[in-house]
N, C-alpha and C positions, 0 to 999 in steps of 0.2 A: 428268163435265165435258162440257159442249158443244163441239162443233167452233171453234175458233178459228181465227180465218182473218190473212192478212199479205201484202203484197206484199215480196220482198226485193231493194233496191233496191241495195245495194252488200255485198260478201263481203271479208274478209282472211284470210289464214292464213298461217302459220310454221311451218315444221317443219324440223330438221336435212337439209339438201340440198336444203330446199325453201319459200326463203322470201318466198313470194308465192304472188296466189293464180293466176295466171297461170303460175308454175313448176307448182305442182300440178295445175293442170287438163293439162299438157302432161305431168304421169306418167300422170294416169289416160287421157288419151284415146290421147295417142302413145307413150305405154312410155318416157318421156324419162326416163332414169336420173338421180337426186338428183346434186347438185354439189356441191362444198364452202362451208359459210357459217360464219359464227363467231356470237356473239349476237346478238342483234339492236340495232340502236340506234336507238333514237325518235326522231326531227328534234323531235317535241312539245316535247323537254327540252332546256332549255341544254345546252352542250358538258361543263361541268363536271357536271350535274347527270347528265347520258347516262352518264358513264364511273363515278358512283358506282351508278347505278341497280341492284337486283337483276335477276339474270334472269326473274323472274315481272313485275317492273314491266316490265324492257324489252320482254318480249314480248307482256303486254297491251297494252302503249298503242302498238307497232307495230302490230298488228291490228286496235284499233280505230282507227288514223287511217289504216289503210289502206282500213277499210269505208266511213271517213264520207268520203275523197276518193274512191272508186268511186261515191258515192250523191251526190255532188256538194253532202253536205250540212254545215254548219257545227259542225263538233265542239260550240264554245260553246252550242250550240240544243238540243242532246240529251239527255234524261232517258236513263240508264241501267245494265243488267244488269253486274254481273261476276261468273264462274261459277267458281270453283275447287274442287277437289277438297280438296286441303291447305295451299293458299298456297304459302309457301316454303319449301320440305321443309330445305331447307338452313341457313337464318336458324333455322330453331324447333330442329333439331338444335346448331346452336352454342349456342343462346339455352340447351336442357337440359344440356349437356356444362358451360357457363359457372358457372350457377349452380349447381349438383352441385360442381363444382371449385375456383372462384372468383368470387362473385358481385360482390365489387366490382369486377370487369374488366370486366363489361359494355360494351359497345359503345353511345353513345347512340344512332348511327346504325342498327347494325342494331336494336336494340329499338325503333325507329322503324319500322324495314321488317318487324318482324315479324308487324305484323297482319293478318288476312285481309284489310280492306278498303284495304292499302294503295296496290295499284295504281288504285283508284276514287280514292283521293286525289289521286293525282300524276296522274290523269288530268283532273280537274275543276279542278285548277290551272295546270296545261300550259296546258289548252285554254281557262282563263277560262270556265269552265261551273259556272251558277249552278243548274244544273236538279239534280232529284235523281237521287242514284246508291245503286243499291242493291250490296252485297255479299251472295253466298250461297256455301252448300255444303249438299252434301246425299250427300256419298260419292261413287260410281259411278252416281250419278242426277245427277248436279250441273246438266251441260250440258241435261238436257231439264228439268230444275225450273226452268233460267234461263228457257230461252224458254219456258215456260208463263210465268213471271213476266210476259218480256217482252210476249208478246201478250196477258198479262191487260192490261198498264199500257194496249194498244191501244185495247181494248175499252174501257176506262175510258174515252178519251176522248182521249190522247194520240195525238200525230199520225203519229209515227214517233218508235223507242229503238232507243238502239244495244245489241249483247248481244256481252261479250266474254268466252275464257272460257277458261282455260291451266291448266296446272301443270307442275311444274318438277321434274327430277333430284333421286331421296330420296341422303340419304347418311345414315352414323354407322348407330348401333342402331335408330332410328327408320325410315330408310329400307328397314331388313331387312325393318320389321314391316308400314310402308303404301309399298311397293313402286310406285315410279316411274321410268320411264327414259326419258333424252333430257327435249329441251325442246319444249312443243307449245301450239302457239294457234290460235284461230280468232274471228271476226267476223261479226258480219251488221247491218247497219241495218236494220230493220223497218219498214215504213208503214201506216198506218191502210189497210185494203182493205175497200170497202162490198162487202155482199152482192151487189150486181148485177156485181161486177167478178169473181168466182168460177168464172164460165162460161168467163170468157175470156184469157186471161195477157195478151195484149199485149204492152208490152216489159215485160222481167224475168221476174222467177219469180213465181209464185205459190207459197203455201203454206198448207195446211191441217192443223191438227194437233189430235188424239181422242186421250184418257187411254183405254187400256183394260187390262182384266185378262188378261194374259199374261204370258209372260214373253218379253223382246226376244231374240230369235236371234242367235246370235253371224255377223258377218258380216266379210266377206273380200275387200274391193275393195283398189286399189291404198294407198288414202291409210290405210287401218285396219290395212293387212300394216306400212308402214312406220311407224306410228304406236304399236302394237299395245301396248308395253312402259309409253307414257307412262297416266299415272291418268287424261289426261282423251280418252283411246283412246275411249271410248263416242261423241263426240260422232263420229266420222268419217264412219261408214255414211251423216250425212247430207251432210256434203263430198263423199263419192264421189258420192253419188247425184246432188250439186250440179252435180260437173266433171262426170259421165258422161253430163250430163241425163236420168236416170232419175226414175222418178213415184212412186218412193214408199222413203220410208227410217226404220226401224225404231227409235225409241231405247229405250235402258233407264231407266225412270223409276223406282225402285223394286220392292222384293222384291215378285215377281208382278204389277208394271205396265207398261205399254210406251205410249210415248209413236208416234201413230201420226199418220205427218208424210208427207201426200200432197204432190206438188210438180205444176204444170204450167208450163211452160216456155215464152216467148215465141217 
C-alpha cells in the first residue's frame, strides 16, 4: 500500500466520563479525571427517535456530528466510513436468546437495529445525506480498515469523508465470548490533502498513513488505559497521539499488519 495522505479537519469522541473531544484532550494533556455522563443523545435524531435509539446508534451519530460541526462541514455533504467491531453486541445477544426461546416475540424494532450498518442508516437519514455510506468490520482491525477505506474514497477523488467508528457493552453468552466493555466512539472528517500540502500542516493536522508488516505495539496513553476494555480500544493510540499532539501513532491492521499513521500538527 502507498502512503495515503489527509488533512483532519474536525475529531468527535465519546467515552464514559468523557464525552467530547475537548473532555478528552484535557485527560490526556491535564490529567483531568473523567466525570459522570450517561448515553449519549444525538440532537441529529428527533426527541422520540433519540430515547429509542441503541447505544451503538447513539454514540455513532454523536461523534460523527460532532466531527462534522468541528470541520464546520455539512453532515448532508459527506460520503462516509462506519467502523465497528461487532455492532450491537446487546441487540444480536437478545436477537440469539429470542429466537432459541421464542422466535415469534421478536422485537420489530430491535431486529431493525440489529444490523451492522444500522447507525450508517440513522445517520444518512438524520442528516438528509444522499452520499454514500459505507459499513465495515474487520475484528480488531476494524478502526484502521475504516480509514484505509476512508482515505482510499480520498484518493479516489472525493473531497472530504467522514469516518466514525464505536462499539458497545457485550452482554449474555456472546459477550463472554467477543468481550467488550463500556461504550466508546470516535470521529474524524477527512479532506482531500494535495501532495504539495505534506511538508507543511498549517492549520489542522495532517496525516499520513503506510500498511506495513508488523505487528502494532500495544500502547498506553491516557485515552487507551481508560478505553482499554471496549473492542474498539485499538483505535485510541491514535486519539492520544491526536490530544497529546504526538507525530506518530501505531494501529493494529490485521494479523501481522500495522497501520502506520504519522501526524504533523499545525
Amino acid at each position: 500500500m502507498n502512503t495515503l495522505a489527509a488533512r483532519i479537519e474536525g475529531i468527535g469522541f465519546w467515552a464514559p466520563g468523557l464525552p467530547s473531544w475537548d473532555a478528552a484532550r484535557a485527560h490526556v494533556r491535564e490529567a483531568t479525571p473523567p466525570g459522570d455522563t450517561a448515553k449519549p443523545s444525538p440532537k441529529l435524531l428527533a426527541p422520540n427517535e433519540r430515547r429509542r435509539a441503541p447505544p451503538s446508534v447513539a454514540v455513532a451519530l454523536e461523534v460523527a456530528l460532532a466531527a462534522c460541526e468541528a470541520a464546520g462541514r455539512d453532515p448532508a455533504a459527506l460520503p462516509s466510513v462506519f467502523a465497528s467491531t461487532h455492532g450491537d453486541l446487546a441487540i444480536t445477544d437478545y436477537m440469539c436468546a429470542t429466537l432459541a426461546d421464542d422466535p415469534r416475540a421478536i422485537s420489530p424494532t430491535k431486529f431493525h437495529n440489529s444490523v451492522h450498518n444500522a447507525a450508517a442508516g440513522y445517520w444518512t437519514i438524520g442528516a438528509g445525506c444522499l452520499r454514500p455510506a459505507t459499513a465495515l468490520s474487520a475484528h480488531r482491525a476494524s478502526f484502521a480498515q475504516g480509514l484505509i477505506e476512508a482515505l482510499a474514497q480520498l484518493a479516489c477523488g472525493d473531497e472530504a469523508v467522514l469516518l466514525a467508528a464505536y462499539d458497545t457493552e457485550g452482554t449474555g453468552p456472546l459477550g463472554a465470548i467477543s468481550e467488550s466493555h463500556g461504550l466508546l466512539g470516535g470521529a474524524l472528517v477527512l479532506a482531500a490533502c494535495p501532495e504539495s500540502g505534506l511538508r507543511e500542516a498549517g492549520d489542522g493536522v495532517l496525516l499520513r498513513a503506510t500498511l506495513v508488516d508488523a505487528d502494532a505495539p500495544t500502547r498506553h496513553g491516557p485515552l487507551a488505559r481508560h478505553g482499554a476494555g471496549n473492542a474498539m480500544a485499538p483505535m485510541l493510540p491514535l486519539f492520544d497521539a491526536l490530544a497529546g499532539r504526538g507525530d506518530l501513532a501505531l494501529l493494529h491492521a490485521g494479523h501481522g499488519r500495522t497501520l502506520r499513521v504519522e501526524l504533523a500538527h499545525g
